[in-house]
C-alpha positions in Angstrom: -7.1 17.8 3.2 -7.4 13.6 3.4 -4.4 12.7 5.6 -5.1 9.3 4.3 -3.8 10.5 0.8 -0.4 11.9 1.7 2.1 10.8 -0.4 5.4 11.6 0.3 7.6 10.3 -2.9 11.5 10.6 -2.2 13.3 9.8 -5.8 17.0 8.5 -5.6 19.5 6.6 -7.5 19.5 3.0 -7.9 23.1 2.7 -8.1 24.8 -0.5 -5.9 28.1 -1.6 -5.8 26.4 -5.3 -5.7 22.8 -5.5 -7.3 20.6 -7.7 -5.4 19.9 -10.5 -8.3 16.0 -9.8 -7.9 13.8 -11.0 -11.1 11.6 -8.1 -12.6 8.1 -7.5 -12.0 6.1 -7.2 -9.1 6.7 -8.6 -5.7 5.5 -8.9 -2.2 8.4 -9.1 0.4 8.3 -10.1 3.9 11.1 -9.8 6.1 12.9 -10.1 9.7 12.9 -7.2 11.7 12.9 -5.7 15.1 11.4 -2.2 14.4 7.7 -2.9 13.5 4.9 -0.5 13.9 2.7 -1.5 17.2 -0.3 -2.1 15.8 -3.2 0.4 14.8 -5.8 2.1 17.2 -8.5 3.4 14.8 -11.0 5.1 16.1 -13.6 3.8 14.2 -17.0 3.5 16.1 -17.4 1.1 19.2 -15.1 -2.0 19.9 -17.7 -3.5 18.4 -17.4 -2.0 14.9 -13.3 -1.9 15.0 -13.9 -6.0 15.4 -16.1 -5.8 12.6 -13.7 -4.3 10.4 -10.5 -6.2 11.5 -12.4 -9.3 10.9 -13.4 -8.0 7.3 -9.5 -7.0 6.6 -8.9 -11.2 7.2 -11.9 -12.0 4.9 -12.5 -9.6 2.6 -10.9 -8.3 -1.3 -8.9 -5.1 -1.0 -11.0 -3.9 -3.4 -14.5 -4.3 -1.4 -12.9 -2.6 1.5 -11.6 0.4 -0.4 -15.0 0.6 -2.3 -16.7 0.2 1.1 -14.7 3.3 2.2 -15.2 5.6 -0.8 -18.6 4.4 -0.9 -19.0 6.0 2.9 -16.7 9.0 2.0 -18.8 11.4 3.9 -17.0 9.7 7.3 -13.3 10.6 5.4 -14.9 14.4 4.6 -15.5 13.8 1.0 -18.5 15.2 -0.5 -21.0 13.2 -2.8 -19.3 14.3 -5.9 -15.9 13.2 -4.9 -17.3 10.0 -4.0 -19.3 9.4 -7.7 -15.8 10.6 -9.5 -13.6 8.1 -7.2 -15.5 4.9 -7.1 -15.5 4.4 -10.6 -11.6 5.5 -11.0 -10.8 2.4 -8.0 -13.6 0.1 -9.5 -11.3 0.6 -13.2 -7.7 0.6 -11.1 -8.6 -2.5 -9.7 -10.0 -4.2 -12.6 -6.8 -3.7 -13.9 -4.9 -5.3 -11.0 -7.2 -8.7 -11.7 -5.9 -8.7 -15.4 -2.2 -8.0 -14.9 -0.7 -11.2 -14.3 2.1 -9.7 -12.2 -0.2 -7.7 -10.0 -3.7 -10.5 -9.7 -0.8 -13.1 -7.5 -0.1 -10.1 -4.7 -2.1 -10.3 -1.5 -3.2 -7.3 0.0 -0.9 -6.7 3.1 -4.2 -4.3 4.6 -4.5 -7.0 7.6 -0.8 -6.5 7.9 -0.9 -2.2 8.3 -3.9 -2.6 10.4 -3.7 -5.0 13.0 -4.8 -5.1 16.6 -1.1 -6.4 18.1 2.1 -5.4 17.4 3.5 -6.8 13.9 6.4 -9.6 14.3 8.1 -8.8 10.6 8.5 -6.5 7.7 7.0 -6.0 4.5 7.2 -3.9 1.3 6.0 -4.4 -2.2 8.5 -4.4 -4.7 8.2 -3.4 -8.6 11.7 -3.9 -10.5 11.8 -3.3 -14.3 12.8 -5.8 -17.2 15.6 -3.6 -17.8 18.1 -2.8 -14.3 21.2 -0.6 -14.7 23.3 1.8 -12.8 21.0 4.6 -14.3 18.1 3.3 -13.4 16.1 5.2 -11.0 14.0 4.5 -7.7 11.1 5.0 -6.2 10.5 5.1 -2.0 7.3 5.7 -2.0 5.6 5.7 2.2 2.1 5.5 2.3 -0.7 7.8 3.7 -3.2 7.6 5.9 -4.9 4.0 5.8 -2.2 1.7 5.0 -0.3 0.0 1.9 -3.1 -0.5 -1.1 -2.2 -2.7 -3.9 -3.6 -0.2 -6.0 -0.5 2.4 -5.0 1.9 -0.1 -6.6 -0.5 -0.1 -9.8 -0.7 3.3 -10.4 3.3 3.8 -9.6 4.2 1.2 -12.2 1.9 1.9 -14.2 3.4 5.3 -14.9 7.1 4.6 -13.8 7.8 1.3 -15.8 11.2 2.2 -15.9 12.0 2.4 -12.4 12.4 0.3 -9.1 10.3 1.0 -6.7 9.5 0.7 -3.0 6.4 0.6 -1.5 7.1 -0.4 2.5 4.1 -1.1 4.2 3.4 0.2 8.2 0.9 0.2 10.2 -2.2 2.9 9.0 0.0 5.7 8.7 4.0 6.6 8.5 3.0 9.6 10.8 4.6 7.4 13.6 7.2 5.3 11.0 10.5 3.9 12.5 14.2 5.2 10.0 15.3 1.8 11.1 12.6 -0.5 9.5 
């Protein structure tokens, strides 16, 4: 099973007593908080290699990195046809991410869920409908294995247009997440 692909989708009501006054579309939130993730130990290779890839999280598009990562799918345990049916599915997803005008203005917050220090603040993309009532529904959706990926929020609003929804973002994996955050 890929651990990095566990999705654990709670759905709930998006009732309030006071709506936040958010505007719709998609969104990129950072916040104050005092129960951040510590940082991320990957084991990936010697220091040498981990610097490598932090340094690439800085500098390089989301999408490289992910493609980088399918592209070397054998290290996740995916075999060569998993690998020639995904990288065309991410190449497509995010293509579509570049031509969506709400999507193309996020940053990807993958130097954020993977950093070498403990994390100082909050984040959590945000998607909120045209259209907000009492019935409308919401989304918490908590990452798996790897950390927050624009291309989550894409899919997610893709086929929920009608809903709010959540994505927060910590560290590689919510296998150590804080209730608190």
């Amino acid at each position: 099973m890929l651990r990095w692909l566990t999705i654990i989708a709670l759905l709930s009501s998006a009732a309030w007593a006071d709506p936040p006054v958010v505007r719709s579309g998609c969104h990129s939130v950072r916040f104050a908080t005092a129960n951040t993730h510590r940082g991320f130990r990957a084991r990936i290779g010697s220091s040498v290699v981990q610097e490598i890839f932090r340094r690439g999280l800085n500098s390089l598009p989301e999408p490289i990195i992910v493609q980088a990562a399918i592209g070397g799918g054998a290290e996740l345990g995916l075999s060569s046809e998993q690998i020639e049916r995904l990288l065309p599915l991410f190449a497509k997803t995010y293509e579509s991410i570049g031509r969506d005008g709400q999507m193309s203005m996020l940053r990807s917050v993958l130097p954020y869920c993977l950093p070498s220090t403990p994390a100082n603040h909050g984040h959590y993309y945000l998607y909120v409908p045209q259209v907000v009532s009492e019935k409308t529904q919401s989304i918490v959706f908590l990452h798996g294995f790897g950390g927050n990926f624009l291309f989550y929020l894409k899919v997610l609003k893709d086929q929920f247009p009608d809903h709010i929804i959540i994505l927060p973002s910590w560290g590689g994996t919510w296998a150590n997440g804080n209730s608190r955050y």
